[in-house]
N, C-alpha and C positions, 0 to 999 in steps of 0.2 A: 811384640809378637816373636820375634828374634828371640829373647829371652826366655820368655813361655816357654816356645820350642825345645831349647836346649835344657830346660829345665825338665820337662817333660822325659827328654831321652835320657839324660844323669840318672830321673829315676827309674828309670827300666833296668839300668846297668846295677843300679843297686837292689834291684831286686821288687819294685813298685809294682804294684797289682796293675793291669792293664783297663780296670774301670779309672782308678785314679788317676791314671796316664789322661784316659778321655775326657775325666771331669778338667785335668789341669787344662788341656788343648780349647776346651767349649769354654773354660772360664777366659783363658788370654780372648780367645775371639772376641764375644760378650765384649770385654774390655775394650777389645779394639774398635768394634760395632760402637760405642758409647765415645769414645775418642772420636770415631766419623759422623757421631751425632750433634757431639760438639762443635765440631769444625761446620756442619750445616746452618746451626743455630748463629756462629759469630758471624755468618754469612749472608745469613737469613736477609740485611734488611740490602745489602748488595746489588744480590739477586736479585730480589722483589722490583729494586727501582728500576733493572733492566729487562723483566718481566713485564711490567707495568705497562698499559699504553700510555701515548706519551698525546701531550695538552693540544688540544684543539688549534687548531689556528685561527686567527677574529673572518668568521663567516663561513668557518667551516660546517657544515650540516651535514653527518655520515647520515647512508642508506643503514637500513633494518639491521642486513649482514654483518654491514662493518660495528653497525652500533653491538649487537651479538658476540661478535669477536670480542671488541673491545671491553665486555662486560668478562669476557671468558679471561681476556690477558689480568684482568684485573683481581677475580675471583681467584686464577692462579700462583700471583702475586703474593698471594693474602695466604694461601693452606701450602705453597712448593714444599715448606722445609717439613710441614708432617709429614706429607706424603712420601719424602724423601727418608727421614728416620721411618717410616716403617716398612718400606721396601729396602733397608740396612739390617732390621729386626725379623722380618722376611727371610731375605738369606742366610741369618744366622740360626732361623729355625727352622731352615731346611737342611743346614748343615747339621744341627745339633741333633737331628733326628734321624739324622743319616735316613729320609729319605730315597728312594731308590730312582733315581735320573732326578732328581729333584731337580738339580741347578737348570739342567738342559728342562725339563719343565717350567720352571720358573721364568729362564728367559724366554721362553716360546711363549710363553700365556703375558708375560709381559710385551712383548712385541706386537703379538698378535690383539690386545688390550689396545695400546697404542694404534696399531691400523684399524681396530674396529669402530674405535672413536673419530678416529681420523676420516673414514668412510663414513662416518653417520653424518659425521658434520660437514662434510662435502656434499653427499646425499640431501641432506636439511637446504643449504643453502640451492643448488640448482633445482630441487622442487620449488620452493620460495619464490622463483624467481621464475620456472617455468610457468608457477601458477599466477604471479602475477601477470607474465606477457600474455594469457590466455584471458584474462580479464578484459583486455586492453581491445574496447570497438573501435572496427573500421568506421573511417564518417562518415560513410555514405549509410550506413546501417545505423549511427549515431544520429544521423539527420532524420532516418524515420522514427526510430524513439530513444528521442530526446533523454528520456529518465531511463534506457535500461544500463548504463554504465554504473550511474550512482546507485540503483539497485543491485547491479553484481556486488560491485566493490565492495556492501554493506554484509557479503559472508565473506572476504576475500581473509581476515581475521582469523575469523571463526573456521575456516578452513586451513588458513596457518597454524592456527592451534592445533588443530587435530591430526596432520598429517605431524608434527612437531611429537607430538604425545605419541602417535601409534611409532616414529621409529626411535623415541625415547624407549617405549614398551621392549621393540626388538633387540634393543640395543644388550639392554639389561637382559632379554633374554640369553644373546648372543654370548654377552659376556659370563651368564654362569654356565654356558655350553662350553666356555676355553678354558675357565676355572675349575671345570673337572664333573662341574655340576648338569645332570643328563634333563636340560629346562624343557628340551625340544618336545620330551617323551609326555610331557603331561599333554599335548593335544593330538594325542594318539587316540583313535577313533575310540568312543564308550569312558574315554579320561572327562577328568573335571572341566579342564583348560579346552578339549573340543567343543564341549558342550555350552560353554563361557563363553565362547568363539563364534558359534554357532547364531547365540540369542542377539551377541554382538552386532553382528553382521543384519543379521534380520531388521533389529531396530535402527541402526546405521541406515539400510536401503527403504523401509518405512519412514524415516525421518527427512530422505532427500527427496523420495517420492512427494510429498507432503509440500516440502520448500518448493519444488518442480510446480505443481497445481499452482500454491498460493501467487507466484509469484507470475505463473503464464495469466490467471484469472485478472491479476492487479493491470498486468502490462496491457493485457485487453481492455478492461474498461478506461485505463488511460489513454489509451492509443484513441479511443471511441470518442473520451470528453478534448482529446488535442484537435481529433478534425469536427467536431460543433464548434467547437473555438473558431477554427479557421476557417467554418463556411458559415462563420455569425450565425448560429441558430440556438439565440441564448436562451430560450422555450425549452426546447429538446434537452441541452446541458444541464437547464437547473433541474429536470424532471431527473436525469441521469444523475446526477449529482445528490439529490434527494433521497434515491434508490441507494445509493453507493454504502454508505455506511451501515444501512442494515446488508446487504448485501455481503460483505465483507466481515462482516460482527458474524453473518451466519455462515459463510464458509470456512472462518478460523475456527467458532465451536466443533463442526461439523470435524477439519483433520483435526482437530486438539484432542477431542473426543476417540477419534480412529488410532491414532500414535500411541496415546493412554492406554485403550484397551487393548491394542498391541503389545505396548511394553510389559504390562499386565500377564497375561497370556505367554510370553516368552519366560516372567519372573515362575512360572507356575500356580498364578491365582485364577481361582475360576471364577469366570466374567459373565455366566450365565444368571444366577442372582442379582448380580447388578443389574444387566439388561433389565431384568424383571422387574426388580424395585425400579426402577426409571421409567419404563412404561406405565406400572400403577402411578407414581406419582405426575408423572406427564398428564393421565387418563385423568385427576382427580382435580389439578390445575385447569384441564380442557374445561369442564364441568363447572367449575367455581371461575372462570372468568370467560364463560360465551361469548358475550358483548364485547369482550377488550377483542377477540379472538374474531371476532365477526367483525370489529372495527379493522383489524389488522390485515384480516385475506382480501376485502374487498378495498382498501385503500392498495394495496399490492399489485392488484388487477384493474383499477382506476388509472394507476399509475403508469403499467406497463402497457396498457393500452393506450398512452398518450390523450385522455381522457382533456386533462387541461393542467397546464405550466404556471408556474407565478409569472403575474401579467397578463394575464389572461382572465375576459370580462366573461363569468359564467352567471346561470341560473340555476341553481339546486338546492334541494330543501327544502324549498317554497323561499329560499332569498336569494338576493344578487346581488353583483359588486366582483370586487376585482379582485382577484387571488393574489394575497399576499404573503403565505406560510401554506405549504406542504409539510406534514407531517406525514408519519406510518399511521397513524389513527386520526386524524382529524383534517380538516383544510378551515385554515382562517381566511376570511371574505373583509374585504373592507367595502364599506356601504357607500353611495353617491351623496351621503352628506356627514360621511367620516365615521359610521358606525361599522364597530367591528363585528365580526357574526363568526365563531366558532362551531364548526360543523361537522359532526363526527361524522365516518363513512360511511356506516350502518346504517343509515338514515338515508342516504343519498339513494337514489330508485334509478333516479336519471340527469343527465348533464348536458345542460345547453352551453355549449361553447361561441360564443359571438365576436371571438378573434381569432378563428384558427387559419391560417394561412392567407386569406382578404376578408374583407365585408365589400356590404351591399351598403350605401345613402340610399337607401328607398324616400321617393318623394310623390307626395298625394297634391297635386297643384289643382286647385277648386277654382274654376270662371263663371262667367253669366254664361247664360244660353245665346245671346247675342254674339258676345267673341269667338272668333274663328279660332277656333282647334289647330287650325294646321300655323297659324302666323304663332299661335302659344308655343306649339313644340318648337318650332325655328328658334325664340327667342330663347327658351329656355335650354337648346342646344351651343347658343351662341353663350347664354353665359356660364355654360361649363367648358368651353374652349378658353375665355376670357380665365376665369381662374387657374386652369391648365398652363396660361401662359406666363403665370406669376410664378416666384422660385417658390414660394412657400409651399404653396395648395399644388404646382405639378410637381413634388415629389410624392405628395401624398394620394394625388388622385392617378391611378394606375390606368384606365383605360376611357374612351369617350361616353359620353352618356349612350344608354341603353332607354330608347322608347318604349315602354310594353302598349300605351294608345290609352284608348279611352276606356277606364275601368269602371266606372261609375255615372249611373243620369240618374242622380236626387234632385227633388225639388229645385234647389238652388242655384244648380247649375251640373253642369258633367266636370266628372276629377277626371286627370290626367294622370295616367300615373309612370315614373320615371325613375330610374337607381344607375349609380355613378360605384362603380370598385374603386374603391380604395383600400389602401393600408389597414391593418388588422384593426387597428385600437385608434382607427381615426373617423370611423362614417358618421359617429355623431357631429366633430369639429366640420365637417364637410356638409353635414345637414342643417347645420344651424346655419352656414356663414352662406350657403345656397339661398335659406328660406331668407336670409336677410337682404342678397342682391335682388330677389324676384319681389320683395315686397316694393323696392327700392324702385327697381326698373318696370316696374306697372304699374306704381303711381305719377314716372316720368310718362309713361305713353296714355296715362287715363283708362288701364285695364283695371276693369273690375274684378275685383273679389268679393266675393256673395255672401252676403252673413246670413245665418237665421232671423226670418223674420216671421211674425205669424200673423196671417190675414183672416181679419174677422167677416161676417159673410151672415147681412140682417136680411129675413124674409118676411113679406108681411107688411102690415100694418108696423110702423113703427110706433113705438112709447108715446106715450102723453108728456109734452118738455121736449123731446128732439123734433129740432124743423128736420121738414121732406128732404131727401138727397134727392140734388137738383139731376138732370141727364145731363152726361157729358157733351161739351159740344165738339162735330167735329174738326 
């Protein structure tokens, strides 16, 4: 450079045009700029190793941040000496262009470069970390739903992502605002960039709208199926639980569908045609599958009317048997000698439930005309106390027998008639193992049970071949 110099000024004194004076000056620099490129390059792998982050320790596991950084010391490692050669190449094309405050430009926008990045990535990280701690439930709030922590946490990403991208976006704004470049101006009200902005935002606050619903709708019916859990009402949970998936199929189409046409409508496409064609084809669909559509509204309304649960001994259709599949469009029955019966809703008029919250053992107990009534209900009260006091049969049988008295005088004798509550899906195990002690305990006492008998009754002259029927004697 020294040389150059005075080479430069020799030739002024000789008489040197003063462009060639400049080319000699721009050429030594150049020179010298390419000498400090060199010196970068033989240093290159130096630097890098003290650039570099350095190895783990056995068990170390950095957080997000540090793992970020360390990806950053790494990535700078790798490009320092280009950056380096052309912020050298830089200066000497602001020199060589003589520039007007170039240098003092140059270093401003490089500093200013330097703290904007510095600020994004300070920025970046304390959001990161605010929006983590904002994740973070209290237990007492934890203890009433159980799943809303793993449900935040599940955009806690997805919202790193984004606040990540929009001060990437700024960033690069920022930086062509100090490089001279006027970025700011495009989102100047009737600009491109406000208008961008604008549709931005709108689907941004459509879209968390959307997650807000989906995600209060989910916490609600969870919250719904944790206390049927927890007050055993596993009738109610599976009918809830049965609902659930169409329920949730139908509110994702329902925002998926809204977001769409949204985003649509912000892009400039008109969404009126569409509607249109969707309703004729909706209208065309109704039409072409009544029956499916008619199995579906009234299993819906079967359903939310608590109507009948799996486990549950019902009558409809003209069949019975025990509900073993809920469906949106049908109920599968299992029959009392193992047949299955599939039963669309559409069909269903009406539903007899015979386990819903107790039964009745309704008992028809038939004596002679001779036994006393009042010593029958004693006994027969005695031996549902008797059962009551066994572990089996008093959990099943909920309260003491109920007399309704004497319901019937047929021939044969008068019925008694008597019903014991019990448990939903047990009054038949309680009516059989009843008719089995009363058969038991009144042929120990010699009470009669009356059978059909039919008495014949001759007037007259009897037949030619039967002797006389003698008089009774007394």
């Amino acid at each position: 450079m020294i040389t150059g110099g005075a080479v430069a000024e020799a030739g002024l004194l000789f008489g040197l045009p003063w462009g060639a004076y400049d080319a000699i000056l721009r050429l030594v620099l150049l020179i010298a700029s390419v000498f400090l490129g060199i010196i970068v390059l033989q240093n290159r792998v130096a630097v890098a190793q003290k650039l570099r982050a350095p190895p783990l320790k056995p068990g170390d596991v950095p957080n997000r941040s540090r793992a970020a950084l360390r990806r950053f010391r790494d990535w700078l490692a790798e490009v320092w000496h280009v950056l380096a050669i052309l912020y050298l190449l830089a200066l000497w094309g602001v020199w060589a262009l003589e520039i007007r405050d170039g240098f003092t430009r140059l270093l401003r926008a490089s500093l200013l470069t330097v703290l904007v990045l510095s600020l994004a990535k300070g920025l970046d990280v304390l959001l990161r970390r605010a929006l983590a701690g904002s994740f973070r439930i209290a237990p007492d709030l934890a203890g009433r739903y159980p799943a809303l922590e793993a449900r935040a946490n599940r955009y806690v990403p997805l919202l790193k992502g984004g606040i990540s991208g929009f001060l990437t976006v700024l960033t690069v704004l920022t930086l062509l605002e100090v490089w001279g470049i006027d970025s700011f101006a495009w989102f100047a009200p009737g600009e491109l960039g406000s208008r961008v902005l604008r549709s931005a935002l709108s689907v941004g606050f459509t879209a968390v709208v959307a997650v807000v619903v989906w995600e209060a709708v989910n916490a609600a019916i969870q919250r719904h199926l944790d206390r049927l859990s927890r007050d055993a009402e596993a009738a109610r949970s599976a009918r809830v639980r049965t609902l659930v998936p169409m329920l949730r199929t139908t509110l994702f189409v329902v925002i998926l569908l809204f977001v769409a046409f949204n985003l649509l409508t912000e892009l400039g496409v008109n969404v009126a045609p569409l509607l249109a064609g969707a309703g004729v084809i909706g209208l065309a669909l109704g039409f072409g599958s009544q029956k499916l559509v008619q199995d579906v509204i009234t299993g819906v309304f079967l359903l939310f009317e608590d109507a009948m649960a799996v486990g549950d001994v019902v009558n409809l259709g003209g069949k019975g048997g025990v509900v073993e599949k809920l469906s949106i469009r049908s109920i599968t029955l299992r029959d009392l000698d193992g047949s299955v019966h599939i039963i669309p809703f559409s069909t269903v008029t009406a539903v007899t439930n015979m386990t819903r919250d107790f039964s009745f053992a309704l008992l028809d107990v038939q004596v002679a005309y001779r036994e006393s009534t009042d010593k029958v209900v004693e006994l027969l009260q005695a031996l549902c106390q008797e059962m009551r006091a066994e572990a089996k049969w008093g959990l099943v049988i909920r309260d003491e027998m109920e007399v309704l008295g004497v319901d019937r005088l047929p021939p044969d004798g008068p019925v008694i008639r008597v019903r014991i509550k019990t448990e939903p899906i047990q009054r038949w195990n309680v009516m059989r193992e009843m008719n089995r002690r009363i058969k038991q305990r009144f042929d120990e006492l010699g009470i009669e049970i009356p059978a059909q008998r039919q008495k014949l009754m001759f007037e007259g002259t009897p037949p030619s071949g039967f002797p006389p029927v003698a008089a009774p004697q007394p």
